[in-house]
C-alpha positions in Angstrom: -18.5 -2.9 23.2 -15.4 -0.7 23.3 -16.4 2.2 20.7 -13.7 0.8 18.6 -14.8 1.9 15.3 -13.2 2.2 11.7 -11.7 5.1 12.6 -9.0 3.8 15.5 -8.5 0.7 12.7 -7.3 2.5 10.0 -5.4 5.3 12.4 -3.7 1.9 14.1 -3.0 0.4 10.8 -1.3 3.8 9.4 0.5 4.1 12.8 1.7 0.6 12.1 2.9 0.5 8.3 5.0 3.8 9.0 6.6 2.0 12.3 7.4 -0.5 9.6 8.7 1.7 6.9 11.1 3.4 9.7 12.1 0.3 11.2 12.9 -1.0 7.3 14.3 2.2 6.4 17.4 2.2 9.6 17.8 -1.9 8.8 18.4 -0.4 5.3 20.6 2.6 6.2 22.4 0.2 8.7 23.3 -2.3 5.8 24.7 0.0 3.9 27.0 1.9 6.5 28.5 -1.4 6.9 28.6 -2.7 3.4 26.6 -5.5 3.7 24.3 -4.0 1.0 24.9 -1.9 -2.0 22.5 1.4 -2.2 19.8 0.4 -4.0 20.8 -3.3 -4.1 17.6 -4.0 -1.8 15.8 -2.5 -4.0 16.4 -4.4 -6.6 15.7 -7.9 -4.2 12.8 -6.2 -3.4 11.3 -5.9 -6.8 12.3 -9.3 -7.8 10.7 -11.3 -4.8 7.7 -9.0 -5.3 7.3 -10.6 -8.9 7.9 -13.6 -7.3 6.1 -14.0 -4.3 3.4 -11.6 -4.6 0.2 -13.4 -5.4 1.3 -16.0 -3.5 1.3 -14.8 0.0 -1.6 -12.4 -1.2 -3.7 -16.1 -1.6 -2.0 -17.2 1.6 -3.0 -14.0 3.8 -6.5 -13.5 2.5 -7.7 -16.3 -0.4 -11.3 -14.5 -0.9 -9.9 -11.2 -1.2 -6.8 -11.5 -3.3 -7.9 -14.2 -6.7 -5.5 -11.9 -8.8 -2.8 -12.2 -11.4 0.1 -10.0 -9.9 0.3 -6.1 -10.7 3.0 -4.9 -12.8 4.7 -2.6 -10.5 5.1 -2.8 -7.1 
């Protein structure tokens, strides 16, 4: 075995959902320099395809895990 352990998991994981969130946030930023977007317009797409389509893909990616109704906020 590796000694890959819970530790390098979640430090990977973190290290990849802020990669995301920087990579989002320039797409965003981006968008909006050239008026593609409106600020705060993707916020709003956001929150309503989160209320659409969150249970969903939560039974898709992980069934046993995710037998939900949706949260309220996102």
């Amino acid at each position: 075995m590796t000694g890959f352990n819970l530790f390098d998991l979640i430090w990977n994981l973190s290290n990849e959902l802020i990669s995301a969130r920087v990579r989002m946030r320039a797409l965003l930023e981006l968008l909006e320099e050239k008026g593609i977007l409106l600020p705060d317009e993707f916020d709003a797409r956001a929150r309503a395809v989160w209320e659409r389509d969150h249970a969903e893909l939560a039974r898709e990616l992980a069934p046993e895990l995710f037998e939900f109704e949706p949260a309220d906020n996102p």
